[in-house]
C-alpha positions in Angstrom: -55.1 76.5 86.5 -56.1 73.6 84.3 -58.9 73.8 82.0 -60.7 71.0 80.9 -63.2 71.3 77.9 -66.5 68.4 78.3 -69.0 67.2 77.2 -71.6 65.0 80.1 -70.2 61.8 80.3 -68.3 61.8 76.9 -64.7 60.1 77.2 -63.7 63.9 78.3 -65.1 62.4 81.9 -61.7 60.1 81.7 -59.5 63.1 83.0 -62.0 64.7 85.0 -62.1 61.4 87.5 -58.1 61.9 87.0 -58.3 65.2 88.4 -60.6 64.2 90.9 -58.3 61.2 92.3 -55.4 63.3 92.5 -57.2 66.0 94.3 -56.0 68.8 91.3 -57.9 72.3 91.3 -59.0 72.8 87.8 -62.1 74.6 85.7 -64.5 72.4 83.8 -65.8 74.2 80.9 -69.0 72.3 80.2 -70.5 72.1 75.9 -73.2 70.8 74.5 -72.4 67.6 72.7 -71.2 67.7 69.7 -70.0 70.9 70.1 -68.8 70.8 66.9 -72.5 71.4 65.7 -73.8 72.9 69.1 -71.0 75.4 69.7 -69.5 76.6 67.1 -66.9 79.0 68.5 -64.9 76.1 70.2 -63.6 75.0 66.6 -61.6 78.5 67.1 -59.9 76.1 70.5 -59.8 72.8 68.8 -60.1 72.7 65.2 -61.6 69.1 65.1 -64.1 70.2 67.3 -63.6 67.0 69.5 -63.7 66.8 73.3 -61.6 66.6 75.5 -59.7 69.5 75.6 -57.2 70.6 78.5 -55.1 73.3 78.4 -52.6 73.8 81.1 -50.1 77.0 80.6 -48.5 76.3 76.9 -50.1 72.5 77.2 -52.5 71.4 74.7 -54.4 68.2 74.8 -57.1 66.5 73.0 -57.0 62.5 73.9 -58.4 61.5 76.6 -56.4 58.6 77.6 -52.9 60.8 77.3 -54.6 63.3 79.0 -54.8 61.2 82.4 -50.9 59.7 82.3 -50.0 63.3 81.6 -51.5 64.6 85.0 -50.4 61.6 87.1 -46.7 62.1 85.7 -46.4 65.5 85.0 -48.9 65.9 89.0 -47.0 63.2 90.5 -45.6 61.1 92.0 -48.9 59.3 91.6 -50.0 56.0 92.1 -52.5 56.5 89.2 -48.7 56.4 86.9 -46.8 53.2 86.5 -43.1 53.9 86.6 -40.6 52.5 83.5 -39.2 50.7 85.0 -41.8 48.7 86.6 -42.8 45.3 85.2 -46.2 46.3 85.0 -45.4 49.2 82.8 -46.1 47.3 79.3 -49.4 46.2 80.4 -50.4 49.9 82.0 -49.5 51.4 78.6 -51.4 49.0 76.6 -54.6 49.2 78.4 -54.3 52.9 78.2 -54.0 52.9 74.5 -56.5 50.0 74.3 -59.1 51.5 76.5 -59.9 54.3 73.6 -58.5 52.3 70.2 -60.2 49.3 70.6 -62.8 49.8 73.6 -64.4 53.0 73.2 -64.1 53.3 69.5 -67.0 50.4 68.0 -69.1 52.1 70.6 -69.0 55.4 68.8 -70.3 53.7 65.8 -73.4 52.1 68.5 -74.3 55.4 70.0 -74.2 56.7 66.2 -76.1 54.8 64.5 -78.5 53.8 67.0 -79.0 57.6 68.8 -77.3 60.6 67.2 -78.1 59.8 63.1 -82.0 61.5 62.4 -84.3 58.0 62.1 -83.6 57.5 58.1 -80.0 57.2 58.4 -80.1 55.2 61.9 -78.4 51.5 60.9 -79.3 48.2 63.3 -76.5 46.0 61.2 -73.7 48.5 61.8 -74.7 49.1 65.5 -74.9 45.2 66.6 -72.1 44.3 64.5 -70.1 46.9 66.7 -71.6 45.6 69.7 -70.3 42.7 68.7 -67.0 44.1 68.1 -67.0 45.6 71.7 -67.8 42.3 73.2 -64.9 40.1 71.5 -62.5 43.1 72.7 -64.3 43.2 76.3 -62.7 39.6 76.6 -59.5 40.9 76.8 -60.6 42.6 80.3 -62.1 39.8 81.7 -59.6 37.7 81.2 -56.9 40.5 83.2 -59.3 40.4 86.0 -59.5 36.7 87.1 -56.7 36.1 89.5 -56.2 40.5 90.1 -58.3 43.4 91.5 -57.5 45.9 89.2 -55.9 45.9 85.6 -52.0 46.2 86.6 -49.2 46.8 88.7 -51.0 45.5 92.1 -53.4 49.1 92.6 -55.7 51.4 90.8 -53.8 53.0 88.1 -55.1 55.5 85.2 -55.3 52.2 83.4 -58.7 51.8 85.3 -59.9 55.0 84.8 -59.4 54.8 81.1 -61.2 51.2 80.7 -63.4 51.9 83.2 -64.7 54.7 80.9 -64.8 52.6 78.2 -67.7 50.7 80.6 -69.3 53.9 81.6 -70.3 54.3 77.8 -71.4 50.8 77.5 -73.7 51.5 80.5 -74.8 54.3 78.9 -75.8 52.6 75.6 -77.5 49.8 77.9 -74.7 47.1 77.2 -73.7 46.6 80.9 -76.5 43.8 81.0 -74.2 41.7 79.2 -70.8 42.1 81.0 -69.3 38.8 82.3 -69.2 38.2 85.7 -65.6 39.5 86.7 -66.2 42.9 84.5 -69.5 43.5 86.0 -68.4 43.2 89.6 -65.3 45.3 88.5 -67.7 47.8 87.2 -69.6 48.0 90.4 -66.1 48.5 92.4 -65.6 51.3 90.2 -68.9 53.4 90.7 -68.2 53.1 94.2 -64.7 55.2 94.3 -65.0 58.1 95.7 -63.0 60.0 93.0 -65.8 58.6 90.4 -68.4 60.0 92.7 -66.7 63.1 92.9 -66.2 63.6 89.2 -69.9 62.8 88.4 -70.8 65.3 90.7 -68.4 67.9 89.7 -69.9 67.7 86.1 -73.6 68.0 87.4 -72.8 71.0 88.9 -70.9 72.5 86.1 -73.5 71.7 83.9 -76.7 73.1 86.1 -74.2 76.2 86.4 -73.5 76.8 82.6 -76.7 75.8 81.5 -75.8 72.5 79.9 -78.5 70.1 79.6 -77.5 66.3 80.6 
């Protein structure tokens, strides 16, 4: 059985909508976020006391983004997994590595330093200059999204998930206001997959169950 360490909605959610695409059985093991301050004893699982986690037999895992390719490959075949030797498989590999590196990560340093620091250390110039940062990168997705459906290879791929996390958390921080047009509507198409739907509800009910608070 796969376990899956989370945190609601943190990029932890990127492999539960994996899971829930593929139709995988798997436990959700719900923390309260950061559990590295919240829950001490998981730094005896994962030292850096990050989420995710998944741990399947002798697999360890800890970023998010691997963690989806791992499961379509290693689950497969899949057509959340681009193949080698398919010409899209540059462009699925980049997006999955870009979807964390340079999408998610200047909206760590929003939700920071506009939510999690106590009032005195809260900074506004840090937070909209990583806005900012978020935005020029965002370009890069509206661009792929003109003349396609989804990011690559002709289909929904983990590539999708991945980004399409990276927009979760900008909803979340109240930044979907200002997607362009083709990311917005790609957003929307998103929300509506029934493997989204079933991971949202899959961590709602783990959390009522464990006594996580949202």
């Amino acid at each position: 059985m796969i376990t899956l360490y989370h945190c609601m909605s943190a990029r932890s959610f990127r492999p539960v909508w994996a899971l829930e695409e593929m139709g995988l059985a798997y436990e959700l093991q719900m923390l309260p976020f950061p559990p590295r301050v919240f829950a001490k004893s998981y730094l005896e699982l994962n030292p850096l006391g990050t989420i995710p986690l998944m741990l399947d037999g002798p697999s360890k895992m800890t970023e998010s983004s691997a963690i989806c390719h791992y499961l379509a490959t290693r689950y497969g075949p899949s057509d959340l997994a681009v193949a080698a030797d398919d010409p899209a498989y540059a462009s699925y590999l980049n997006w999955l590595f870009m979807s964390d590196a340079t999408l998610t990560f200047p909206q760590t340093l929003v939700l920071r330093y506009t939510r999690l620091e106590p009032p005195e250390r809260r900074n506004t110039q840090v937070a909209e200059d990583y806005e900012k940062w978020f935005f020029g990168r965002l370009r890069s997705v509206e661009a792929a999204l003109q003349d396609r459906e989804w990011l690559c290879a002709g289909r929904f791929t983990a590539a999708d998930i991945t980004v399409g996390y990276a927009l979760m958390l900008a909803s979340s921080l109240n930044l979907d206001g200002k997607f362009p047009p083709a990311v917005a509507a790609y957003w929307q198409k998103l929300q509506a997959r029934p493997g989204f739907q079933r991971a949202i509800a899959s961590q709602e009910k783990a959390a009522a169950e464990q006594g996580i608070k949202a």
